[in-house]
C-alpha positions, -999 to +999 in steps of 0.1 A: -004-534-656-016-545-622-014-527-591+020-548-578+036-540-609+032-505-611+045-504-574+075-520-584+084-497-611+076-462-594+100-476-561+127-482-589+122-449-603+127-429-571+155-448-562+172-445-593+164-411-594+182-402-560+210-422-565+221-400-597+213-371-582+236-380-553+259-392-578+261-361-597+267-339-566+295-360-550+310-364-585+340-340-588+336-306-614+301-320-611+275-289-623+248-297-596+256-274-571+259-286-535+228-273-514+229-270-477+193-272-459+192-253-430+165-261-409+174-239-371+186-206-378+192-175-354+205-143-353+235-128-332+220-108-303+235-088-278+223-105-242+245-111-208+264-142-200+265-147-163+277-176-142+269-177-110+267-204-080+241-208-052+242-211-017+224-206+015+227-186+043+210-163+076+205-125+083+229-118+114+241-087+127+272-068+114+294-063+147+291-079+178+306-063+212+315-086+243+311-066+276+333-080+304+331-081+343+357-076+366+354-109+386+375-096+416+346-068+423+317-075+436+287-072+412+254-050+425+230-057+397+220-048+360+207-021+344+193-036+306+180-067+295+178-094+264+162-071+232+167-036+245+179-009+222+212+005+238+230+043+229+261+048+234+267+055+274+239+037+282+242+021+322+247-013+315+253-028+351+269-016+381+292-029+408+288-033+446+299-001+469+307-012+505+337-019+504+351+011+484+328+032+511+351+018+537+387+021+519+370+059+515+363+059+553+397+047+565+419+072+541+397+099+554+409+089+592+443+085+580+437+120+563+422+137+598+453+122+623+481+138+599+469+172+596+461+174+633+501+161+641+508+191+609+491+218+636+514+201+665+541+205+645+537+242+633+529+250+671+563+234+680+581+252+654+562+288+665+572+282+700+608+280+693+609+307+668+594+325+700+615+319+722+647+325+698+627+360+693+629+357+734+670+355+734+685+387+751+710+407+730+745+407+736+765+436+757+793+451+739+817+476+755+849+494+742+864+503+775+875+480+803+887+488+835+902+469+860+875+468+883+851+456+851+872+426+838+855+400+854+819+414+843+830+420+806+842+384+810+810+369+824+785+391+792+811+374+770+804+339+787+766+348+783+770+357+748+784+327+740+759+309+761+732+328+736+746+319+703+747+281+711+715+280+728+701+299+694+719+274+669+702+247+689+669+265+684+673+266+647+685+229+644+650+222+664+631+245+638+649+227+608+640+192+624+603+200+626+601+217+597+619+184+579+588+163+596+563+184+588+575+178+553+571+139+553+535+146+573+527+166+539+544+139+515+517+111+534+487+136+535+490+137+497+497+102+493+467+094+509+444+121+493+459+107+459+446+076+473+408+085+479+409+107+448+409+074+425+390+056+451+362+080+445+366+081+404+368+045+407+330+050+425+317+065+396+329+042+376+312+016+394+284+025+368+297+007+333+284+025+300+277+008+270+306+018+245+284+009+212+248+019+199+232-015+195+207-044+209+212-061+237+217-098+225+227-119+251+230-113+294+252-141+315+230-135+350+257-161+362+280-136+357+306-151+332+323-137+308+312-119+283+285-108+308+266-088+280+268-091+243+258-061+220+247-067+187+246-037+159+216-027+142+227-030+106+229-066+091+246-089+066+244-119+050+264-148+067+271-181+042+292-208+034+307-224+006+316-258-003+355-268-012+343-265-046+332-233-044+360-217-027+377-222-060+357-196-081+344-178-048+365-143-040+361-114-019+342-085-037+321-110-058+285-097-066+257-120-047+218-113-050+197-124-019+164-135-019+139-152+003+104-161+008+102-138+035+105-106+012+097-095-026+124-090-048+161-090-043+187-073-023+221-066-043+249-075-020+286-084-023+308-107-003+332-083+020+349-112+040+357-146+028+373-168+053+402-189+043+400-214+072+370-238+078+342-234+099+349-269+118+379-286+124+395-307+089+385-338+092+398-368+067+357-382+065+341-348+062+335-324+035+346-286+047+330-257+046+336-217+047+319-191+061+317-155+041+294-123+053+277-104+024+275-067+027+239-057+021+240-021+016+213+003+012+176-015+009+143-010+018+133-048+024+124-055+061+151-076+073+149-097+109+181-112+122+175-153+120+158-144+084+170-174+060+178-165+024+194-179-007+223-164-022+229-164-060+271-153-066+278-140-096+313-159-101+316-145-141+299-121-161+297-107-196+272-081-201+259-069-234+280-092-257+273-110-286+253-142-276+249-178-296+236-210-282+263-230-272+256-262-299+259-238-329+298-235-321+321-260-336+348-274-315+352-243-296+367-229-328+341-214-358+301-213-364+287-213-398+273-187-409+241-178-438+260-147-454+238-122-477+247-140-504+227-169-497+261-187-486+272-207-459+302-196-449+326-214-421+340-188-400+365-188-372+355-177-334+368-164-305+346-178-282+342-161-243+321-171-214+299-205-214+268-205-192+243-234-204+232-231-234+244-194-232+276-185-255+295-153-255+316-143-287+342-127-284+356-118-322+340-133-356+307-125-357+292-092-358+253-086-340+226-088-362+242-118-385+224-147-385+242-181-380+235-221-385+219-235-348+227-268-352+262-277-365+250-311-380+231-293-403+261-281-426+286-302-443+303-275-465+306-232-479+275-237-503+244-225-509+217-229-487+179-234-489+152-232-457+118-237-450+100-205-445+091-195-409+067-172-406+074-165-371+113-152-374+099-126-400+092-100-374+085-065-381+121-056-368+137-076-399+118-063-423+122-025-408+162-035-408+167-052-442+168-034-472+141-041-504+163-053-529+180-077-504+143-087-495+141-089-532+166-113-532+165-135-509+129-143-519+144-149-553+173-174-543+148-191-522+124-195-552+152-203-575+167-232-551+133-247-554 
């Protein structure tokens, strides 16, 4: 035979050879059993599943307190400036005096000229107590004679004379004493007057009502003259429209930077449900959310930009698969220990990537079919052998006589 010719024959024999073989396994009640070769295999772990999206944002202060000026009082001059560190009742500014000083000045004249006409008056009022003191008594007699008619008749006309002359006298007295009153009702009026004149002076002073940093001074004097910043700080963000679909208040976000090692593990407090700038029909809108830092060591200066990572979803320490082993969103196949593939229905969970939780059908530690393609039907299955998925673990976990045999059904598929 020449070298053509014996070419020839051993194509045809491998050919040949193949087809029966696959004719024998498709062939119904046929004895060859079906083999499945599995090439990627894995086994169920327990991991986390978490889904998160990423934005930007800045370090900014948590409050910030606007400090007014009364733009009908004169302004004297400022106690702070931009970047000082402010306590509670610190002078902040004060306002101009003069004026107030001469309001003070004039009540206090006002004051002086009523109590002096309050003396007059009392003087008035003991000079006709006086001189009703002054009034002779009446002379009363029980006999008359003839030759004394017309004197008992003139100490009667005196009498009389007495009495009206002292009702007069207290109608005087009442009079004055009804003036002096009103003199007391303005005295008080006007000491009521410089008494919050004067508390208005020491408030001329304003204290800082917060602990903070002086952010921001308007030497123009507009409102808000003064702008106090707190100490502690958050994260301010936005999100896309996008976004605001999984976004939600009390959402986990982890914040890092450049600026610092690590992470800080914050959560978004305040999520705003109107845009940042007006809606506009050719513009994409966006929405500002503050993350609460909470207690960290990392160094943090306002201005500092950072990323934020929000965790939208989460499953922690749940079965995990890679994604392409699931069928349809329905079963896996599975290598059972009894060299089988077997088709089993899934309750699948969260999807991140490549990253698959399962929910019910698989148990950890079982080991499942990676890639679906692999597996066309519940047979047996043969693979090559990977040295590297033989750990230490497996060996410590599985049993000898299932070691046993496995190593025979893999020889025995052979």
């Amino acid at each position: 035979m020449n070298r053509r010719w014996m070419w020839f024959l051993g194509t045809t024999s491998f050919i040949v050879i193949i087809g029966l073989n696959i004719f024998l396994m498709e062939k119904e009640n046929s004895k060859v059993d079906r083999l499945n070769y599995v090439v990627d295999w894995k086994r169920v772990t327990a991991g986390d599943v978490v889904e998160t999206t990423a934005t930007e944002g800045v370090i900014v202060a948590m409050e910030r307190h606007p400090i007014f000026i009364d733009p009908h009082t004169e302004f004297s001059e400022f106690f702070v400036k931009k970047g000082d560190q402010v306590d509670k009742g610190t002078p902040l500014f004060a306002y101009a005096s003069d004026n107030l000083e001469q309001q003070i000045a004039l009540l206090d004249a006002e004051i002086s000229s009523l109590l002096t006409s309050k003396d007059h008056i009392n003087a008035f009022i003991q000079n006709l107590e006086g001189m009703k003191y002054a009034l002779p008594l009446p002379v009363s007699s029980s006999y008359f004679g003839d030759e004394q008619v017309d004197v008992a008749r003139q100490a009667h006309e005196e009498a009389m004379s007495m009495r009206v002359l002292s009702v007069s006298i207290d109608q005087a007295i009442a009079e004055k004493e009804l003036e002096k009153d009103k003199v007391d009702q303005d005295i008080k009026k006007y000491e009521d007057q410089r008494r919050a004149i004067e508390n208005g002076r020491s408030g001329l002073t304003v204290l800082s009502s917060h602990a903070g940093i002086v952010e921001d001074i308007s030497f123009a004097l507009d409102n808000p003259v003064i702008t106090i910043i707190s100490e502690t700080t958050v994260m301010e963000g936005k999100v896309s429209e996008e976004q605001m679909k999984v976004v939600q208040e009390g959402m986990k976000a982890n914040i890092t930077s450049s600026l610092f090692n690590g992470r800080i593990n914050g959560e978004i407090h305040h999520l705003e449900r109107l845009p940042i700038d007006q809606p506009h029909i050719d513009k994409d809108s966006a929405y500002r959310f503050l993350v609460d830092l909470g207690d960290h060591e990392k160094e943090l200066n306002i201005g500092y930009h950072v990323e934020a990572e929000i965790v939208t979803a989460e499953a922690r320490d749940v079965p995990v698969v890679e994604t392409e082993s699931i069928q349809g969103n329905q079963y896996m196949w599975m290598l059972n220990d009894r060299g089988m593939t077997e088709k089993r229905p899934i309750e699948p969970g969260l999807k991140v990537k490549k990253r698959h939780e399962v929910k019910n059908g698989v148990s950890l530690g079982e080991f499942y079919v990676l890639d679906q393609l692999e597996v066309d039907y519940e047979a047996r299955f043969i693979t090559p052998f990977k040295m590297n998925k033989l750990t230490k673990t497996t060996w410590k976990e599985a049993s000898t006589r299932k070691i046993i045999k496995y190593m025979l059904i893999g020889l025995l598929q052979r």
